[in-house]
VOPA-668613 format. One line per field, with one value per residue: residue in three letters; x, y, z of N, C-alpha, C in turn. Coordinates in pm, 1 decimal, m for minus. Example, Ala and Ser with C-alpha at 12.3 -4.5 7.8 and 13.67 -1.06 7.14 Angstrom:
2
res <- [ALA;SER] .
n_c1 <- [1319.0;1285.0] .
n_c2 <- [m569.0;m225.0] .
n_c3 <- [780.0;708.0] .
ca_c1 <- [1230.0;1367.0] .
ca_c2 <- [m450.0;m106.0] .
ca_c3 <- [780.0;714.0] .
c_c1 <- [1320.0;1290.0] .
c_c2 <- [m330.0;3.0] .
c_c3 <- [780.0;787.0] .
REM end
This chain:
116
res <- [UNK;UNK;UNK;UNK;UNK;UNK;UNK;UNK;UNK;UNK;UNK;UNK;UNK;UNK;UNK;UNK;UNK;UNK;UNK;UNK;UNK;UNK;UNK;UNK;UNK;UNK;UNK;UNK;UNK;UNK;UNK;UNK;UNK;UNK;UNK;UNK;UNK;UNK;UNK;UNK;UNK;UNK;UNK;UNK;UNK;UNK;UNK;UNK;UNK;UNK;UNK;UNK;UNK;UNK;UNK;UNK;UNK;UNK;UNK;UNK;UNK;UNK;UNK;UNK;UNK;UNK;UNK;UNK;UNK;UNK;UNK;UNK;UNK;UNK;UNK;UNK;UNK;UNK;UNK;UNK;UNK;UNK;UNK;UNK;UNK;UNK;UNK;UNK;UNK;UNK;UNK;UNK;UNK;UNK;UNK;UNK;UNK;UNK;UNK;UNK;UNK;UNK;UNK;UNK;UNK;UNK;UNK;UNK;UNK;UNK;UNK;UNK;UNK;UNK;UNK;UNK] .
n_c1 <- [622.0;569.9;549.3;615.5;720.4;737.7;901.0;870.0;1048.4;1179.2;1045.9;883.3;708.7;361.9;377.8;379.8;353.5;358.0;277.0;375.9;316.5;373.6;295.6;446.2;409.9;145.3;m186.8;m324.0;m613.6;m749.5;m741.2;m799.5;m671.7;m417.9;m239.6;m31.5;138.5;448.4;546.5;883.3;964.0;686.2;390.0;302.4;51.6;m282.0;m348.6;m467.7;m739.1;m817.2;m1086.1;m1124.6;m1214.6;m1182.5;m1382.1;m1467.4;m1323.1;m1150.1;m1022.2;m789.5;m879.6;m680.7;m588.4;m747.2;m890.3;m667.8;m518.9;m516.5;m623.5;m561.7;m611.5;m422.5;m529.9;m464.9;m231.3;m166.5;m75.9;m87.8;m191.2;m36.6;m186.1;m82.8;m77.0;m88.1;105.6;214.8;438.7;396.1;371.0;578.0;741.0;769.6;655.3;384.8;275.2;m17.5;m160.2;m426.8;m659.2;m947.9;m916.1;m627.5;m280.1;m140.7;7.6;317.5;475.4;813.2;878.8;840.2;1029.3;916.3;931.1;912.2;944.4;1038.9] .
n_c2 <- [m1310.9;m1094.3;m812.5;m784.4;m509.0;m419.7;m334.3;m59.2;251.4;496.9;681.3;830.2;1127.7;1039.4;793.4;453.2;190.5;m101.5;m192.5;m433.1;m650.3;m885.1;m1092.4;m1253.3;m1542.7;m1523.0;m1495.7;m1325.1;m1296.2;m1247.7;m1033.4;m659.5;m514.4;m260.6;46.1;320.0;649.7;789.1;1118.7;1320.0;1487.8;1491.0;1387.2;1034.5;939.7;807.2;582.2;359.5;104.1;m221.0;m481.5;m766.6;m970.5;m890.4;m724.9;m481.2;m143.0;164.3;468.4;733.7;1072.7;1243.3;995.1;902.9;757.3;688.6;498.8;161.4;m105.1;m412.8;m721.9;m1097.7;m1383.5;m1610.7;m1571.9;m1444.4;m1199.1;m852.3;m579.7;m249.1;m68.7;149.9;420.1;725.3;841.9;1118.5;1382.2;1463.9;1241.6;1124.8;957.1;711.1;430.1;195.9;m96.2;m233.1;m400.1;m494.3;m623.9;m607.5;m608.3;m697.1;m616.7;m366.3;m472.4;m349.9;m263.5;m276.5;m61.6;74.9;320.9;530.8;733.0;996.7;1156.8;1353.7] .
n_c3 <- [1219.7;969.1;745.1;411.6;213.1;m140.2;m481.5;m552.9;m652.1;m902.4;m1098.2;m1386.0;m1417.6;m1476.8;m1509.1;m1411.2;m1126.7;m982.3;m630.1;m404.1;m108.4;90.7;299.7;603.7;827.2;908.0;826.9;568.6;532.0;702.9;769.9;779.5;526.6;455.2;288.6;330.5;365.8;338.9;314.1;289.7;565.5;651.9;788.3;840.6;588.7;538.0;269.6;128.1;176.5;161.6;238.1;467.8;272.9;39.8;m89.5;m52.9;m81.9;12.0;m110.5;m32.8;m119.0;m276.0;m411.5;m496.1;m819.6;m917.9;m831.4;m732.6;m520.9;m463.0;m330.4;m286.7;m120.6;m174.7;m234.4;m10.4;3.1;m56.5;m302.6;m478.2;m705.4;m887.2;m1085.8;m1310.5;m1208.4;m985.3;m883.1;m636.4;m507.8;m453.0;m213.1;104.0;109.6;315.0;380.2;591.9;834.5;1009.3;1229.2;1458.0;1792.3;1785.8;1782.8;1526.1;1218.3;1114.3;757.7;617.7;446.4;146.5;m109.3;m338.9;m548.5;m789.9;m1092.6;m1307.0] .
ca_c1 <- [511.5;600.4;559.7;779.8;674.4;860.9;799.2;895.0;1131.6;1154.3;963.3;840.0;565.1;256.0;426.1;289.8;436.2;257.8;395.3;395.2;347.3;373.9;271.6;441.0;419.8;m7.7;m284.5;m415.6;m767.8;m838.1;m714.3;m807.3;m511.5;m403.2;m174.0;m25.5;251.4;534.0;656.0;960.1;921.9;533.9;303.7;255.4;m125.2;m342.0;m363.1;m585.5;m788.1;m933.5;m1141.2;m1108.9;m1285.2;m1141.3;m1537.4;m1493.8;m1239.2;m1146.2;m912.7;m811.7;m920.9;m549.2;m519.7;m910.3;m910.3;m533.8;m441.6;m623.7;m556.0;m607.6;m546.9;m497.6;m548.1;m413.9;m39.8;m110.0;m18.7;m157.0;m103.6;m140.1;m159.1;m50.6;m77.8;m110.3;181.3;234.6;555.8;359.9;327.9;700.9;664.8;783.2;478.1;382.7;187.4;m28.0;m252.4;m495.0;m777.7;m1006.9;m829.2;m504.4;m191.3;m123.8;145.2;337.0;580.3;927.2;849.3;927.3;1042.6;865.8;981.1;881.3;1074.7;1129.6] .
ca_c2 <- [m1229.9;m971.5;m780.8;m722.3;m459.5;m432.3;m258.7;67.1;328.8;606.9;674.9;971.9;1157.9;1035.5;618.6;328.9;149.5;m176.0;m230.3;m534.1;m656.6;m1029.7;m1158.3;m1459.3;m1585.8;m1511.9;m1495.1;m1169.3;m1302.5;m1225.5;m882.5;m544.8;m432.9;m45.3;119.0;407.2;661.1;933.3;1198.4;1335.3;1568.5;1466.2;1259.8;875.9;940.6;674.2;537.9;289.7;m0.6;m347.4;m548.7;m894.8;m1070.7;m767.1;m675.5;m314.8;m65.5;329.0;544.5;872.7;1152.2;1191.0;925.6;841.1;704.5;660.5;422.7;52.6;m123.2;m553.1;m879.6;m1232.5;m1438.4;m1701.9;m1537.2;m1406.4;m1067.5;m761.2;m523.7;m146.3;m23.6;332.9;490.6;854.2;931.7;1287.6;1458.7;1471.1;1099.2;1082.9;932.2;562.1;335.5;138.3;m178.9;m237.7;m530.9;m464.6;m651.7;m577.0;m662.5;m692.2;m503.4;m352.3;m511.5;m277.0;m338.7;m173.8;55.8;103.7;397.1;553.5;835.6;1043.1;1284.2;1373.3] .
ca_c3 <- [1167.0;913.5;592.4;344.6;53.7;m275.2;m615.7;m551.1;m764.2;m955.7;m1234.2;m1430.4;m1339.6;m1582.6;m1509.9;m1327.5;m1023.5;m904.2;m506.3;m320.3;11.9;152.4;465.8;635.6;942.7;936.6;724.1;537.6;489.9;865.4;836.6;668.5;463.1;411.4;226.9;417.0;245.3;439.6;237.1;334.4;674.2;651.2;855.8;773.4;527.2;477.7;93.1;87.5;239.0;159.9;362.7;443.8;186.8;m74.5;m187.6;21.5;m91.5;45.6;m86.7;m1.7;m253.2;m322.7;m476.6;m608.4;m958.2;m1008.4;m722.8;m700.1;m393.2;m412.3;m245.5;m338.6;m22.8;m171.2;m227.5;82.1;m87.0;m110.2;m396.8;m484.3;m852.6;m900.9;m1230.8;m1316.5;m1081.9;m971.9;m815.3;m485.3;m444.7;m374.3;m122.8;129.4;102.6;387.0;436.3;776.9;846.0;1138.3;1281.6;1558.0;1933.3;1760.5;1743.3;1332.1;1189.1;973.6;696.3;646.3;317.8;41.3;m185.4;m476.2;m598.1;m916.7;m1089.9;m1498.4] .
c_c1 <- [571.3;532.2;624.8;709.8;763.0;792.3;815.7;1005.2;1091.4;1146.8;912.1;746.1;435.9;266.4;322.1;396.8;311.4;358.2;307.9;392.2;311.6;397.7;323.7;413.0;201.4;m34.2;m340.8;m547.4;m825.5;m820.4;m751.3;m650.3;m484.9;m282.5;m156.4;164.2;327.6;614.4;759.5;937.5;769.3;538.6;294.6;62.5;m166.0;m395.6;m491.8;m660.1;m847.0;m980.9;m1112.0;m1118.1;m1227.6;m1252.9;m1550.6;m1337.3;m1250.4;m1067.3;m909.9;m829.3;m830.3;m536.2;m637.4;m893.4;m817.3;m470.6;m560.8;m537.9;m635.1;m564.4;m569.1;m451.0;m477.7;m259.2;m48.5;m36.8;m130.8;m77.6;m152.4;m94.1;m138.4;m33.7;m129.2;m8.3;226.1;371.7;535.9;325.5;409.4;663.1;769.4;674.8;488.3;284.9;128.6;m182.4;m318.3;m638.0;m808.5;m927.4;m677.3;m407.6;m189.8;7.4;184.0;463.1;737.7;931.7;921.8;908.1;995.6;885.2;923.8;893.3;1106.3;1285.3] .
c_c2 <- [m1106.1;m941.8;m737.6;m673.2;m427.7;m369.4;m121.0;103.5;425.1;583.5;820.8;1026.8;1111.9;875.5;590.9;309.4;24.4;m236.7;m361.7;m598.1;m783.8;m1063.0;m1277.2;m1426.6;m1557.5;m1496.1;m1402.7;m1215.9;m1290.6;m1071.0;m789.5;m510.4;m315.8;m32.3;239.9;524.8;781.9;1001.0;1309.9;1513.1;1604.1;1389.7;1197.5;937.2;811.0;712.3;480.0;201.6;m84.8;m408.2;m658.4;m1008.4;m980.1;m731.2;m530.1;m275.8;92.9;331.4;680.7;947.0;1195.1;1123.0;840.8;836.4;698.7;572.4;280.9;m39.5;m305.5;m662.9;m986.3;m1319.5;m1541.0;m1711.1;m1500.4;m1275.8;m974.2;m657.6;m384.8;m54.3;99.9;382.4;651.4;923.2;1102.1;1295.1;1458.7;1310.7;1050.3;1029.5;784.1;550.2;219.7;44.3;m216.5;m325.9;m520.7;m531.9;m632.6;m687.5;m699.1;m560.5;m498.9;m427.4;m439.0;m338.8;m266.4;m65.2;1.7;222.5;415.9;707.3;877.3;1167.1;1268.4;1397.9] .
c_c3 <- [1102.3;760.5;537.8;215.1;m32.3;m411.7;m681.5;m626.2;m806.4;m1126.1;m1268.0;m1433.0;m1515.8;m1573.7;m1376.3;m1259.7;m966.3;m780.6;m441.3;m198.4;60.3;261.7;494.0;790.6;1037.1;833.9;693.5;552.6;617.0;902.5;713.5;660.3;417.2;351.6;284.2;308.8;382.1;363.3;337.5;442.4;707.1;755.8;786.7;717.5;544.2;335.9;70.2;197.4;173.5;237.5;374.8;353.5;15.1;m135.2;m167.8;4.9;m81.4;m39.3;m53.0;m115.5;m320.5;m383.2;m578.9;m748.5;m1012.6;m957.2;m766.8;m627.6;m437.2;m320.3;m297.6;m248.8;m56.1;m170.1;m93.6;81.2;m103.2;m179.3;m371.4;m643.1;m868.5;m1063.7;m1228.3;m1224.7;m1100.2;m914.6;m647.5;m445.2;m425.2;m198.5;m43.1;174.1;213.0;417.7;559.8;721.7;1022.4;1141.2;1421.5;1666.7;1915.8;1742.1;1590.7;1350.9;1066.3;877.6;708.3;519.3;214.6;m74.5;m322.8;m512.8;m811.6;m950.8;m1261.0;m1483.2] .
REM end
């Protein structure tokens, strides 16, 4: 059971970044999927969320109308679109898959950095 996210890099502030995160060993379509970020000597934030079925999406106001968070059940993948990046969204990005009576399962990050 794991996730493995990918995608990440440095890019210049005003660029895109679409990140990655693939589930084996279970099935996303039973779990809400988040997006979670830790900038350096920060607390882990929360990014985003989809729901099971992907019809219900949060994000945080941070990141409202420049981030879009999906899933395609059938890769078994969930994605998260970033555009408009800032300097403050440096950041390692973290995938976590949590349903009710279960433990989360998180991923191992990955780095995004942004920087002229």
């Amino acid at each position: 059971v794991q996730l493995v996210e990918s995608g990440g890099g440095l890019v210049q502030p005003g660029g895109s970044l679409r990140l990655s995160c693939a589930a084996s060993g279970f099935t996303i379509s039973s779990y809400g999927m988040s997006w979670y970020r830790q900038a350096p000597g920060k607390e882990r934030d929360w990014v985003a969320t989809t729901a099971r079925t992907g019809d219900c999406t949060n994000y945080a106001d941070s990141v409202k109308g420049r981030f879009t968070i999906s899933r395609d059940n059938t890769k078994n993948t969930v994605y998260l679109q970033m555009n408009s990046l800032k300097p403050e969204d440096t950041a390692v990005y973290y995938c976590k898959a949590l349903r009710p009576g279960r433990l989360a399962i998180w991923g191992q990050g990955t780095q995004v950095s942004v920087s002229s």
